[in-house]
C-alpha positions in Angstrom: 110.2 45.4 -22.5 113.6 44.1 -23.9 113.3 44.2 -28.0 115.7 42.8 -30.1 115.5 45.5 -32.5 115.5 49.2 -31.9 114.0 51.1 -34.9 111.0 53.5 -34.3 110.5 54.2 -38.0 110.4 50.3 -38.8 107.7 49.4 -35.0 105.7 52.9 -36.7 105.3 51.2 -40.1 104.6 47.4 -38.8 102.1 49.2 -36.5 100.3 51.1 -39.5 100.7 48.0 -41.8 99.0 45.8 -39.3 96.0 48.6 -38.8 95.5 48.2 -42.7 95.4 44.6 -42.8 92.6 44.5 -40.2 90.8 47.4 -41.8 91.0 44.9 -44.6 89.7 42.1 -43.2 86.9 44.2 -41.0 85.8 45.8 -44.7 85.5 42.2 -46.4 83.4 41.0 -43.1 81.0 43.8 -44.0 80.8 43.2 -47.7 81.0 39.0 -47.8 79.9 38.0 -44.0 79.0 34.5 -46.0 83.0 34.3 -47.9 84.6 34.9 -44.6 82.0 33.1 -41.9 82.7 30.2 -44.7 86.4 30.7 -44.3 86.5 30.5 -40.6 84.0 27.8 -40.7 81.1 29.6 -39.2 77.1 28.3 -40.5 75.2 32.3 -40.8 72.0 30.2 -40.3 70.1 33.4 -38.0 70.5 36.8 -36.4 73.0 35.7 -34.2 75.0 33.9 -36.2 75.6 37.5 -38.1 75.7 39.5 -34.6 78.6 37.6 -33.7 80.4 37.1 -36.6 80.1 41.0 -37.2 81.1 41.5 -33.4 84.3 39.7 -33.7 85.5 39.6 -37.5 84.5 43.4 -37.9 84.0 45.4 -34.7 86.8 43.9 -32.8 88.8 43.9 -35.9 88.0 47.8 -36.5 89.0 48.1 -32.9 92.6 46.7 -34.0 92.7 49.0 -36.9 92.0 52.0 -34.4 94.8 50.5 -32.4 97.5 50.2 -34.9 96.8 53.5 -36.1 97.0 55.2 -32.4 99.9 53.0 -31.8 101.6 54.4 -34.9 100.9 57.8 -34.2 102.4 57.3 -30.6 105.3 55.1 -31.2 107.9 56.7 -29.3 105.6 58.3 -26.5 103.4 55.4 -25.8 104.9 51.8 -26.9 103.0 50.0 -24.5 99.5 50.8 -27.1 101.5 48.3 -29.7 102.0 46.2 -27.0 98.8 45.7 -26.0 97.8 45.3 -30.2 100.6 42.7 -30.3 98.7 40.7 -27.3 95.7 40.6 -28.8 97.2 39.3 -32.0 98.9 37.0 -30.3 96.2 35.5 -27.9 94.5 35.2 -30.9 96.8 32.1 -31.4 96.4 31.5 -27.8 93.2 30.7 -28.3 94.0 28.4 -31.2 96.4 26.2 -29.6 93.9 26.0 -26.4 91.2 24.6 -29.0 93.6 22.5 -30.7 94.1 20.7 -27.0 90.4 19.3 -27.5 89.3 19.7 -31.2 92.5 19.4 -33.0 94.2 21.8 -34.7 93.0 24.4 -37.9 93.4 23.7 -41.3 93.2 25.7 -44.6 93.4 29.4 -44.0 92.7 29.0 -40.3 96.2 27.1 -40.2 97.8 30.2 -41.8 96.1 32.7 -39.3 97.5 31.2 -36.7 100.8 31.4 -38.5 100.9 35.1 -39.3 99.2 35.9 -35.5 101.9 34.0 -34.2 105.1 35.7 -36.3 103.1 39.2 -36.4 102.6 39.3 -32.4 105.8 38.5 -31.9 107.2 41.1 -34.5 105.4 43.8 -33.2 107.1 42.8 -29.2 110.6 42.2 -30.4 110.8 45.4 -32.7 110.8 48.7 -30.5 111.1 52.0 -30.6 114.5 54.0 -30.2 115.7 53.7 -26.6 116.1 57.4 -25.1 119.0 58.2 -23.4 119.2 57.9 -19.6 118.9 61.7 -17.9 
């Protein structure tokens, strides 16, 4: 993949960064389900209203976190495990905009999620590591 930017230190820390953040936001789905199912405009009304709020907004979020942090660790030997955390930030917005075709767009913080999958997706696939010399 063609980056604009060539910087392993700079892809290594965006990487990390982006494994905290969803740590973050995994952590605060376990302690508030209710503040965050309110922010993304989910009812927690029975047990599977909480199964898949936990399944999305905190296992597949902890999955990210493991990700970023493998990603990290392997910047210059594996760049194609941030790849694959950038396209699943990014479909993330994918998904928005297909939504947005029938239901109309977010608003509130939804809006701004889709802002920061959107310019953090495409961060993490135009920043790469050092380019190794030809043999």
């Amino acid at each position: 993949m063609i980056g604009l930017i060539h910087h392993t230190p700079t892809r290594r820390a965006l990487l990390a960064i982006t494994a905290v953040v969803f740590a973050g936001l995994a952590l605060q789905t376990l302690l508030r389900p209710d503040l965050v199912a309110l922010v993304v405009g989910n009812g927690l009304r029975s047990a599977n209203d909480y199964s898949e709020l936990h399944a999305i907004y905190a296992g597949l979020w902890l999955g990210h976190t493991a990700l970023g942090l493998l990603a990290a660790r392997h910047v210059d030997r594996q760049p194609l495990l941030g790849d694959v955390l950038a396209l699943l930030i990014f479909s993330q917005a994918v998904g928005r905009v297909m939504s947005a075709a029938q239901w109309g767009w977010p608003d509130g913080m939804l809006r701004v999620m889709m802002a920061v999958e959107v310019i953090s997706g495409l961060t993490l696939w135009l920043v790469r590591p050092h380019r190794k010399p030809a043999v």
